[in-house]
Every structure is written in C-alpha cells, then in structure tokens.
C-alpha positions as CSV (number, residue, x, y, z in Angstrom):
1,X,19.9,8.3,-4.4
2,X,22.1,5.3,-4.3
3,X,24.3,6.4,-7.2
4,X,25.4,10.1,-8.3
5,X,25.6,11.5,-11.0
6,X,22.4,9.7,-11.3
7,X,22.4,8.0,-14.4
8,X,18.6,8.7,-15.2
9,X,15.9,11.5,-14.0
10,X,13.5,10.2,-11.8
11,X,9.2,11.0,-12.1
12,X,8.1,13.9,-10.3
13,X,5.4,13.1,-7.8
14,X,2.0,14.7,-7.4
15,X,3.7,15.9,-3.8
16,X,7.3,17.4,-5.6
17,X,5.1,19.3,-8.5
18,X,2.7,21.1,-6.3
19,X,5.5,22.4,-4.2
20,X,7.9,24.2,-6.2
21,X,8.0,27.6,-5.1
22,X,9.9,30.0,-3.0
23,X,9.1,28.3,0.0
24,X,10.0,25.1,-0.8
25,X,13.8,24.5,-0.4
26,X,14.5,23.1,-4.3
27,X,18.1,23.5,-4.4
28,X,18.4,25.2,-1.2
29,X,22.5,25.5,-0.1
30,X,23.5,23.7,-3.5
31,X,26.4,26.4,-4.3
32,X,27.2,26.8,-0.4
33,X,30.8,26.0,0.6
34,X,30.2,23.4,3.2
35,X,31.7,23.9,6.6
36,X,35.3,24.1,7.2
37,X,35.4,23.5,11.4
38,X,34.3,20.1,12.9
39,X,30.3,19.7,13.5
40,X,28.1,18.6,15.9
41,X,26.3,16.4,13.9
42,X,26.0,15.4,10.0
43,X,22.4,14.0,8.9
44,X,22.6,11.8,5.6
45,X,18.8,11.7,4.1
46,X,15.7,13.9,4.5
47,X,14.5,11.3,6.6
48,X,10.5,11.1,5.0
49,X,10.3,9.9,2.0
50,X,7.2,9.9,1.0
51,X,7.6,13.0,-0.8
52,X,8.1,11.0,-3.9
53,X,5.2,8.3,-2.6
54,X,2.0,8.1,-0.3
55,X,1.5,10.8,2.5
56,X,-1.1,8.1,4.6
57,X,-0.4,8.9,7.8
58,X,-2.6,5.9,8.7
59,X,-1.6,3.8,11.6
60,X,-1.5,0.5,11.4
61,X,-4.3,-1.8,12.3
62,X,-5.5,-5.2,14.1
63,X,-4.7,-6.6,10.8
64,X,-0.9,-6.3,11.0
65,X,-1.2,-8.3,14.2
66,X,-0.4,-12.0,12.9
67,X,2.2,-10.6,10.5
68,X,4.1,-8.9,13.8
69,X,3.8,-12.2,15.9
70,X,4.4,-14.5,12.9
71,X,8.1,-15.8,13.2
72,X,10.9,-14.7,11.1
73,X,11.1,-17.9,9.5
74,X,7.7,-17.5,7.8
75,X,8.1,-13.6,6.8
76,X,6.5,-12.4,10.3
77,X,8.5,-9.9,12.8
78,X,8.5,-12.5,15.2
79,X,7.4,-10.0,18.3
80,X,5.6,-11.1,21.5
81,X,2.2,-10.0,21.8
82,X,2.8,-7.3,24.0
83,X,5.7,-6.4,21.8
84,X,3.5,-6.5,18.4
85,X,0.5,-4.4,20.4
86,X,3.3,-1.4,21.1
87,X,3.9,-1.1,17.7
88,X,0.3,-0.6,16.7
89,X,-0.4,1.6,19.5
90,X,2.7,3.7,18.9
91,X,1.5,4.1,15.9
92,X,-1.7,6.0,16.7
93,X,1.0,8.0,18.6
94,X,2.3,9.1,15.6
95,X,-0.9,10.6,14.2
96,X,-1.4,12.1,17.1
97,X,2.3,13.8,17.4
98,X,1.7,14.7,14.1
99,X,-1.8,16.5,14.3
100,X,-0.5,18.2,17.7
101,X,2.4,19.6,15.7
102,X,1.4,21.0,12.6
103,X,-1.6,22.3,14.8
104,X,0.7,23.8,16.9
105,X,3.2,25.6,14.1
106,X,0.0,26.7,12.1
107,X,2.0,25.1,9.2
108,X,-0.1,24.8,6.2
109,X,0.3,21.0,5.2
110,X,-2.6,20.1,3.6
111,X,-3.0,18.1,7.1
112,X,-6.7,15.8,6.9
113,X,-7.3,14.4,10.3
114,X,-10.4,11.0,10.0
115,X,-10.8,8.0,9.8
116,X,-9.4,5.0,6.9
117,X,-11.1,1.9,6.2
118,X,-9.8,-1.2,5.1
119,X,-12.6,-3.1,2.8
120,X,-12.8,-6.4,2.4
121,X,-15.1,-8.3,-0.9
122,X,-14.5,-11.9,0.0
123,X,-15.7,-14.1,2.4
124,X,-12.3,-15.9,3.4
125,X,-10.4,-11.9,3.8
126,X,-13.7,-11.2,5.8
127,X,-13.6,-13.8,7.9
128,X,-9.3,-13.5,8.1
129,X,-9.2,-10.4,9.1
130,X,-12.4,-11.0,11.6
131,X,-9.7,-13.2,13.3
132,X,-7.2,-10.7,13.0
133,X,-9.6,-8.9,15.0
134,X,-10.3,-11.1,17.4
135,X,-6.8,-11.8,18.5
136,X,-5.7,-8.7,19.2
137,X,-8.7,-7.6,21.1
138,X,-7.8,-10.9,22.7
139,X,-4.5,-9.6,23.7
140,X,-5.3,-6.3,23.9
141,X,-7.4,-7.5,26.7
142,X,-5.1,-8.7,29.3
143,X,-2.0,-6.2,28.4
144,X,-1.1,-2.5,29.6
145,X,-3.2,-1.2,27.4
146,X,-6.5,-2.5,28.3
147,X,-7.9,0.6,30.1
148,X,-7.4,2.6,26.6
149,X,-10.5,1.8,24.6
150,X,-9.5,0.2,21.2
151,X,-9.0,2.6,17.9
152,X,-9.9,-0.2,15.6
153,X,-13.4,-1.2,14.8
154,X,-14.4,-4.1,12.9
155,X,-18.0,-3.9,10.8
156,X,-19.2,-7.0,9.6
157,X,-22.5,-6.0,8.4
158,X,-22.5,-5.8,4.2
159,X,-24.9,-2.9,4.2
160,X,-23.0,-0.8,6.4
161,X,-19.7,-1.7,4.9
162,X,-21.0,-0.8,1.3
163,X,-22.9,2.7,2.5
164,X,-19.7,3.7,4.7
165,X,-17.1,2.9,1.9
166,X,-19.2,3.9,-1.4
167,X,-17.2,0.8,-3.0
168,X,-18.5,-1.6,-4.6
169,X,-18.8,-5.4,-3.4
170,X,-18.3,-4.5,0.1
171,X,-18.9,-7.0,2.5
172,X,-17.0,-5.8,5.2
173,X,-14.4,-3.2,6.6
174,X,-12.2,-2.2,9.7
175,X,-12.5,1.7,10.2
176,X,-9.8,3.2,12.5
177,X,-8.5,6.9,12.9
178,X,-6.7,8.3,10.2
179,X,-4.9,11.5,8.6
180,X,-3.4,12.9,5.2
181,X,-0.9,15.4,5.1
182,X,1.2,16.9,1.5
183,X,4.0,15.1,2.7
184,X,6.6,17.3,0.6
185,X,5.1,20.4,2.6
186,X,5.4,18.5,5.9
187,X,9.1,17.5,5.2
188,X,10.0,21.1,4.1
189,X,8.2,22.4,7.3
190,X,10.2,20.3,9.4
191,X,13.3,21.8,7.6
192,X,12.1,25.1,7.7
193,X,11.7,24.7,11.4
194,X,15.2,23.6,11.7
195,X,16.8,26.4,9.5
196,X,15.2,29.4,11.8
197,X,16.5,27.8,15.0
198,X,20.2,28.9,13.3
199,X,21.5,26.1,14.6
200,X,21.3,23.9,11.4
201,X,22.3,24.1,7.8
202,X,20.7,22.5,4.7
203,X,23.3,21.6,2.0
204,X,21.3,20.3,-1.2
205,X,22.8,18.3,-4.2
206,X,25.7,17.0,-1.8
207,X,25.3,13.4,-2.2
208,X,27.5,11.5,0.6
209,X,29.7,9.0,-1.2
210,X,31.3,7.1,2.0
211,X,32.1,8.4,5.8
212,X,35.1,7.1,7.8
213,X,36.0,7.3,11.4
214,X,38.4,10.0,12.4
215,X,40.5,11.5,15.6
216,X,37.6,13.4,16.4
217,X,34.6,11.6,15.1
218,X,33.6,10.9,10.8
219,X,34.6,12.5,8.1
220,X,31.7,12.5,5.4
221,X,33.3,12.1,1.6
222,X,30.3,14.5,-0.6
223,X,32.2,14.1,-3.7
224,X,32.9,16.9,-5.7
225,X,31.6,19.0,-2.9
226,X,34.5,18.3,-0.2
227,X,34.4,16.6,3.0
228,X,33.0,17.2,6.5
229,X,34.3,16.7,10.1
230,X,31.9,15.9,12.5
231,X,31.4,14.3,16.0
232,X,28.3,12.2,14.7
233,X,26.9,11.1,12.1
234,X,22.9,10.6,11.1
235,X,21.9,7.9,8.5
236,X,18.4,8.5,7.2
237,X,18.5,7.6,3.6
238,X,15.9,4.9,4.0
239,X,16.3,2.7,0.3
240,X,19.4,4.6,-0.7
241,X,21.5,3.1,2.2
242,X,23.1,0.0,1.5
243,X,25.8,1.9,-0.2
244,X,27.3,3.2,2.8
245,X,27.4,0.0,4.4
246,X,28.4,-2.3,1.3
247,X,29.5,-6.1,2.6
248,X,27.9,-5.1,6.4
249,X,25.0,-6.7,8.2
250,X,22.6,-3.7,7.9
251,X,23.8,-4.2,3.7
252,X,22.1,-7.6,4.0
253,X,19.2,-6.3,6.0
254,X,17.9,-3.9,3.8
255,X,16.2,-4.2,0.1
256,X,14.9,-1.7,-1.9
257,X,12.0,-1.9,-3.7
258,X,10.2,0.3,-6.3
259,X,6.6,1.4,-5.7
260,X,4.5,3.5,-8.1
261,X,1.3,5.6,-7.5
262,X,-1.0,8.1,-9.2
263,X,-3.3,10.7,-9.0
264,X,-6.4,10.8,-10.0
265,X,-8.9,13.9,-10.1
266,X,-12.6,12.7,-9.7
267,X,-15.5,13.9,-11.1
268,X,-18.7,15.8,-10.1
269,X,-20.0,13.3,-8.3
270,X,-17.0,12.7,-6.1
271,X,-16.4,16.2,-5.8
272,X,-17.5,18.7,-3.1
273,X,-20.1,17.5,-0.8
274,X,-19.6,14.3,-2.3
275,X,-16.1,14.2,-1.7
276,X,-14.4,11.0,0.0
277,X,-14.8,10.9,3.1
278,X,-12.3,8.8,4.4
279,X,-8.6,6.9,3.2
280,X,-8.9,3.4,2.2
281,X,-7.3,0.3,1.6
282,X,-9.5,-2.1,-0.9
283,X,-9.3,-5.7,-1.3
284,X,-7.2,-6.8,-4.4
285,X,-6.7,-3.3,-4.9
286,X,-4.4,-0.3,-3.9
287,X,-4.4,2.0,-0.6
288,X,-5.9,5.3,-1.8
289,X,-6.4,8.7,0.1
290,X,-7.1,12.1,-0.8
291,X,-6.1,15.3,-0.4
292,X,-8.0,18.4,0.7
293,X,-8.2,19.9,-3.1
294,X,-5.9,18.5,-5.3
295,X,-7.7,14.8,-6.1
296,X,-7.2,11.1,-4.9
297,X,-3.8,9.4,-4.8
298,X,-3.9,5.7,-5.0
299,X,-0.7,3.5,-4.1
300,X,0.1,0.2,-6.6
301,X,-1.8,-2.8,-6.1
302,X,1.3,-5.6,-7.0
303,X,-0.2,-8.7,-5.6
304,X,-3.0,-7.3,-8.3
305,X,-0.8,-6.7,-10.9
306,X,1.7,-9.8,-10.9
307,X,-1.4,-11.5,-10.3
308,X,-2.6,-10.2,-13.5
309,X,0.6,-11.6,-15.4
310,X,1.8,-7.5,-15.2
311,X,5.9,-7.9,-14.6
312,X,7.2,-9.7,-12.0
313,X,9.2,-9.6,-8.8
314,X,12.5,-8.4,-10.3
315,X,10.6,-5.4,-11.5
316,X,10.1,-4.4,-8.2
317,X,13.1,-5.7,-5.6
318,X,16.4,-4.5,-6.1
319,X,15.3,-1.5,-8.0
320,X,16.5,1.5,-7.1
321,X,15.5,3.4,-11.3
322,X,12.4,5.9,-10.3
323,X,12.3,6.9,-13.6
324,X,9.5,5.1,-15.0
325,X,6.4,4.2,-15.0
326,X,5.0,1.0,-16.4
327,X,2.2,1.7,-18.7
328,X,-0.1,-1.3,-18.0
329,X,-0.3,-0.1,-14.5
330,X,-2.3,3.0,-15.9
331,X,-4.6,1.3,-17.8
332,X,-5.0,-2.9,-17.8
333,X,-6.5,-2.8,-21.5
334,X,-5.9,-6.2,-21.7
335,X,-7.8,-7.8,-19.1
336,X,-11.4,-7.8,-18.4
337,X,-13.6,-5.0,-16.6
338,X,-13.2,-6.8,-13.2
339,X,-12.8,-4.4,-10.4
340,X,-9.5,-6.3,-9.5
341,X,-8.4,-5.9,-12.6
342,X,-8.8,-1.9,-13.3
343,X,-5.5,0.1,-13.7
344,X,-4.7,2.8,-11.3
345,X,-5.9,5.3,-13.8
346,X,-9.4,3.5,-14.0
347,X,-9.8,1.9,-10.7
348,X,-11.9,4.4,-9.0
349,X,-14.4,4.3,-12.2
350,X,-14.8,0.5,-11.5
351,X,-14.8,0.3,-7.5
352,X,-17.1,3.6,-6.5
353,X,-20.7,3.3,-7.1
354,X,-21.7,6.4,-9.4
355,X,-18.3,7.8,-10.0
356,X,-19.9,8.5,-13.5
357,X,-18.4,9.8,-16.7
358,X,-14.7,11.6,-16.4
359,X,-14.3,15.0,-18.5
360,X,-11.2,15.7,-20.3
361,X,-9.0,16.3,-17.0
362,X,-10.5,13.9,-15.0
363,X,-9.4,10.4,-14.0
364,X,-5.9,10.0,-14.1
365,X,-3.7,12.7,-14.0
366,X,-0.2,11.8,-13.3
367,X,2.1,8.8,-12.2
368,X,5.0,8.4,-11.1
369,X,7.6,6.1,-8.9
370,X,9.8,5.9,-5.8
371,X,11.9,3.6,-4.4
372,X,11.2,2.3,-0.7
373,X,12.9,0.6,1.7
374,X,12.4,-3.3,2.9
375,X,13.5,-4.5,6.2
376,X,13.9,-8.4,6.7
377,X,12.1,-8.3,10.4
378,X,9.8,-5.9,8.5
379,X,10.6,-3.3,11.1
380,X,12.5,-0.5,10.9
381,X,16.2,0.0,12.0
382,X,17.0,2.6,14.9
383,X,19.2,4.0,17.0
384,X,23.0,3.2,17.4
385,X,25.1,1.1,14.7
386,X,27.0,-1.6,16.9
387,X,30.6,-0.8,16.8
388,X,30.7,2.5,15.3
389,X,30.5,5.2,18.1
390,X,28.8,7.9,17.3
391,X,27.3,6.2,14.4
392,X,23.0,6.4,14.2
393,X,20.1,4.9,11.4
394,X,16.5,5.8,11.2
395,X,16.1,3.5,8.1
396,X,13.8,0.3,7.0
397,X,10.4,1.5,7.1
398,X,8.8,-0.9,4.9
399,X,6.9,1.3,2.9
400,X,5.6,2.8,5.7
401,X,7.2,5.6,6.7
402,X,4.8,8.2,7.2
403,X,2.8,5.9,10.0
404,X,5.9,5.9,12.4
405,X,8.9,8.0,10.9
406,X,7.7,11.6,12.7
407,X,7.7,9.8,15.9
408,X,10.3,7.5,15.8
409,X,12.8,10.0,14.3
410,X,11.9,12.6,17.8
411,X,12.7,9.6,19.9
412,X,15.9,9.0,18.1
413,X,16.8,12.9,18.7
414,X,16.3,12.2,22.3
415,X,18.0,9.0,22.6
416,X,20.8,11.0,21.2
417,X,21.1,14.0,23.8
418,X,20.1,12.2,27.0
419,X,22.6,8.9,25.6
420,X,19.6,6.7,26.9
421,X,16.9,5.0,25.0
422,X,13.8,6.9,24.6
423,X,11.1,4.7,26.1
424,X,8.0,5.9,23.8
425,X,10.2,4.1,21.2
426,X,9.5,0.2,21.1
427,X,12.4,-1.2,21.8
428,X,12.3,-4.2,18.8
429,X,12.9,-0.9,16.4
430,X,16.6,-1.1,18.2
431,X,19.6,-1.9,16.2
432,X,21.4,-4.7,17.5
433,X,24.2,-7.3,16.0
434,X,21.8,-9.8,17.0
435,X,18.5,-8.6,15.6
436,X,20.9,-8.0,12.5
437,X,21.3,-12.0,12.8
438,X,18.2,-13.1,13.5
439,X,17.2,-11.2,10.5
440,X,18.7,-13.6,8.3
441,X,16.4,-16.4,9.1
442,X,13.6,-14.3,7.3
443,X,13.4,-15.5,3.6
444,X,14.8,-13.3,1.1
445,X,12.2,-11.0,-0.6
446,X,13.7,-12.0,-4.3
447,X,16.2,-15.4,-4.5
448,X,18.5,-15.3,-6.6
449,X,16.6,-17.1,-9.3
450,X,14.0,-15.1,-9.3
451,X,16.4,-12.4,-10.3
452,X,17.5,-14.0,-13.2
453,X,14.0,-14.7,-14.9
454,X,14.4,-18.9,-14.0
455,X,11.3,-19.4,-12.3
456,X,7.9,-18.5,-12.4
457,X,6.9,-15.2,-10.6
458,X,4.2,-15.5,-7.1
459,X,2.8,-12.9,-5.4
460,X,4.3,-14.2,-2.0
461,X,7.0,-16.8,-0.1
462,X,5.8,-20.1,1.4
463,X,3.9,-19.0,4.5
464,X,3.1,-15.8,3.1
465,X,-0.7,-14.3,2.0
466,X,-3.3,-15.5,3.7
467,X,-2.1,-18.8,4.9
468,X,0.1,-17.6,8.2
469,X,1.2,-14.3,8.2
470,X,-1.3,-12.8,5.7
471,X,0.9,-10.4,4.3
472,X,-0.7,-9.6,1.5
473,X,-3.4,-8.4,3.7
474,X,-1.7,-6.0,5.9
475,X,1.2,-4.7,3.5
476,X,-0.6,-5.0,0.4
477,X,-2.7,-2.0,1.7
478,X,0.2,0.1,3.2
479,X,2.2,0.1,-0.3
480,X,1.0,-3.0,-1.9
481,X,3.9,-5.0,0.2
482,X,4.5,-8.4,-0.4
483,X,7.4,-10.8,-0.5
C-alpha cells in the first residue's frame, strides 16, 4: 500500500477469499517484535501481486513484438530485435520454471498447464496481428533462437478459429502455450518455502515508511513497529513504490494504475466436459482464464469501456484506491447487446456460443480491484539502484507480473549472491541512470490535463493502438493496458 493507515479498505479478490485459512499466512508475524541485531537482507513487498488481480501465467506472444521494437518516443520499449525476441522467449521460461516448480514441491496451486488464444473479429486486427506474425518469425529466423521451433501459432482459417475458441465472430486467433495457477496459493507457497528453510522471517502489517543508509548498510523506518538494520535492502512493492523514492528518477518512471476483474461461474453448458479449454484474450474485450473448479476470471476491457463513454483515463492512472468497483463495468445496461459492449458480469453470455441461461449463482459472482504498476519503457525495473549500494528493485511489471516475475525475481536472487548479472535475465530489465533517462522520452500515460478533466478522454497517445506500436493489441489483453 502506498499510504498506511490506509484510509479506505480495499475489495477482496476471488484469489484472497478462497485462501483464508490456516495455511495461508493472514496476519502471519503481525504482533512479532521485529529483530533487534543487524540482517542480512530486508525485502519490502510480497513481490506477486496478482493475488489481488489475474493469475495468467501466459507468456507473451508474437503480438507484443512491434510494441518491444517500437521506439520510446511513440510508446514502444525501443529494444533491438534480438533484444525484443529474449523477452518473449524468456517468457516461455517462466511458465516453464514455474510448472517445473510447483511440480516439484507437490504444492497444491491450482496450477493449469495449456494453451491461451488470442482471438481476433475484425479484418484490420486479423490481418495486424498476421504481420505481427510475420515479423517475428522473420527475426526469429536468422537469430539464436532459430533451431528452437516457434511456441506461437497463427490460425487464419475462420472455421477453425470459431470451433477452437467457442467465441463468437471469430475470424482468427494465435494459440501459444499457457498456464493458470491461484496466484494467492502460489505466493504463500513461495513463503511457506522460505519460512521452513529457518533462515527467513515474515513480518505482516509492517508497512515500511522510508529506509536510509547507515554505518553498516539501511535502516528501514516500519512506523509504529520500529526500525530494522540491515546490510541490503529488497524493493518489491511493484505500484506501491514511488513513495520510497519520492523526487528520484525511478519516482518518475513508474505509474500506477488501477485494474479491476471478476469472476464469473458458468453454467451447465460450460461446465464439466464442456468446460474451457484454454485462456483467452478476445478482441474488444478482456483477457479471461479459468480456474480448475472455482469459475472464469476475466480481466477489464478499458479500451472497451472508455470506448464506451465508461470513465476516463484519470479513473485509472494515478490511482492507487482498490476499494471500488465501478458498477457500469458489471453490467453496461445502457448500451446495446453488442458483444463489445457486454459488462464483465455479462460478457461470457454474449461472446460463447450456447453459454445458455445462468441460474441464480451463476454469471457473475464477485469483483473487485487492484492497483498495478506502469513502467515508461514498459519493462520492468531490475537489479541494482545506481548509487545506492546495496540497494535492489524487482518493480514495473506492467500488469504483467505473473508472465515474468517467478523468473525474473530467481535471477535477481542470484545476481545478488554471485554479485554478477544473471544471464537468463535479459539484460534491458537492468536498472540503469540511463535507461532511467531514456525513459523520459516515452509520453506520459496521463498529462497533466487529462488529470484535471480539460480534455477529452482517448483510449491511446499519438502512435499508439493499431497505427505503430499497436498497444491496445498486445496490453489490452494482458490487463486491458493502454496509454
């Protein structure tokens, strides 16, 4: 949380409200005295959030390949090609680390292992995400990763696109490898895992108001609970971490944003045998995956909504208030029955062939809000602050944390002990002052206008959508990103 006492109480997620019991940490180490000699290490953040938002562990695909190449100047990352293709790949790495692990611990996740598709209705997404395709097979071709047979398939044939995704108005779809995992579980396994080692402690409701350097490393200021010595410190606080570095360079870096998501419980007919059978991202519509038992969470759609005339940008960047909901998001009663224009509580009524009447129970269950974490490059931040020895971020994910944070956060702990750069990370994750500067020649994801109300709200900057970077076409599904 960026401010404490928090002056509101946030939503509880479908992730926090199915995992409330012995086993699950809640106010684990709140009345513990914290330590009184110096520590190794202090880590600020439980590093995934997605506990309050998606748990997609869904790498990215050939369509965030323009966006990564795109320069900063017109809302791309501004990578090489070889640069942009490590990212995607490392991606897939993640899954995989992932699967391997929870495999391995026998931890019981919720963990889904198959395959997502991204559908496209129109002919211009079709045939802009065909070129999507195209270039990085291009590139793919002629780099270090052309002996590894490509984990991204593009199907341009209606009829298949329809009978694969169920959806309707398919015309097309990318289908790549996949997973799902009750991201609250998987961040209290990790913890769990941590705690038996006896090596680490878990402090809860200790919310770190400032650290300073010391003789012999940082002291960390938790309020009313006291203050910790330690050698090193660990930022991973994700959208809550511009407080800690007010007037700095990662402070104009990083923007939180608010996202919102639901859960929806389907009926008979998607139930069972006729279950979904993969994760999704939908044209003009939200990312949506499932989990094993529990029903189908679904991820805002806000080029859709503002779009749609439903709030505008300042409703979304800067926010850092989880405590709401807006209620045209559930249901968009005042539009018409357009399959881009369903709520999140009726959008799976209106995109799936046959979903059918929903009992009493059925459809939309519960919503609720988090707050993510924009990064200007639109990559995340890693590794060692310049300047501040013994000073580390894992933070900036983009509202996609779940895709890269398991893998990237491993690297970090081994770029920390060795005191050399892990090289599975990609190296454009790396702090530096001057990615920190180049940053700054991205546009701003809200101008200052904006945040007063003075002009009229878009769904994107100049350059943005599907002009040249195509943002809304590779963010929009991840979290319903745009700029």
């Amino acid at each position: 949380m960026s401010t404490f006492p928090q002056p509101f109480k946030s939503t509880v997620s479908h992730w926090q409200a199915t995992n409330r019991g012995v086993t699950s940490l809640f106010n684990h180490g709140r009345d513990d005295a914290l330590p009184e000699d110096t520590v190794d290490y202090v880590i600020i953040g439980g590093g995934i959030s997605a506990g309050r938002n998606g748990g997609h562990v869904a790498p990215l695909s050939f369509a965030a390949f323009p966006g990564l190449i795109a320069p900063l100047p017109q809302g791309g990352a501004g990578l090489t090609e070889d640069e942009a293709l490590e990212v995607i790949e490392m991606e897939k790495g993640n899954l995989e680390y992932v699967t391997e692990l929870v495999e391995q611990e026998k931890w019981e996740v919720d963990l889904w292992r198959g395959e997502k598709l991204e559908v496209k209705s129109s002919d211009d997404s079709a045939k802009t995400m065909k070129a999507a395709h195209d270039a990085w097979i291009g590139a793919r071709s002629h780099s270090r990763f052309a002996h590894i047979p490509p984990h991204w398939h593009w199907i341009d044939d209606p009829e298949e696109a329809k009978r694969l995704s169920r959806a309707k108005g398919a015309i097309a779809c990318s289908k790549g490898s996949a997973g799902s995992v009750h991201s609250h579980k998987l961040t209290t396994a990790f913890m769990r895992a941590a705690l038996a080692s006896g090596n680490c402690s878990l402090y809860s409701w200790a919310p770190v108001v400032s650290f300073v350097e010391s003789d012999d490393g940082w002291t960390v200021d938790c309020g009313d609970r006291g203050k910790i010595s330690t050698r090193q410190v660990i930022v991973c606080t994700n959208a809550h971490t511009r407080h800690l570095f007010k007037g700095e360079a990662i402070d104009k870096h990083l923007t939180p944003f608010q996202g919102q998501a639901a859960l929806v419980t389907p009926p008979p007919s998607f139930s069972g045998s006729n279950y979904l059978a993969h994760t999704y991202t939908l044209e003009k519509g939200p990312y949506l995956m499932f989990t094993p038992s529990a029903g189908i969470v679904l991820g805002l759609p806000y080029v859709v909504a503002f779009a749609e005339g439903i709030g505008e940008k300042r409703d979304v960047w800067e926010v850092t208030d989880d405590s709401y909901v807006k209620p045209e998001l559930k249901k968009c009663e005042h539009t018409s029955a357009r399959n881009d224009e369903a709520g999140l509580y009726e959008y799976c009524g209106k995109t799936f062939d046959d979903w059918g009447d929903e009992a009493p129970g059925e459809g939309g269950t519960r919503m609720w809000s988090g707050i993510q974490c924009a990064s200007r490059d639109t990559l995340p931040l890693v590794g060692a602050v310049p300047g501040r020895k013994g000073l580390w971020v894992n933070v900036g994910h983009h509202g996609h944390g779940m895709g890269r944070i398991p893998f990237i956060t491993r690297s970090l702990a081994r770029t920390i002990t060795a005191g050399q750069w892990d090289g599975r990370l990609p190296r454009c994750f790396e702090i530096t002052e001057e990615r920190l500067d180049r940053g700054q020649t991205a546009p701003p994801f809200i101008t200052d206008e904006e945040m007063r109300g003075e002009t009229v709200p878009t769904t994107g900057r100049t350059g943005d959508g599907a002009k040249t970077v195509n943002k809304g076409g590779w963010w929009s599904g991840v979290m319903s990103f745009v700029r």
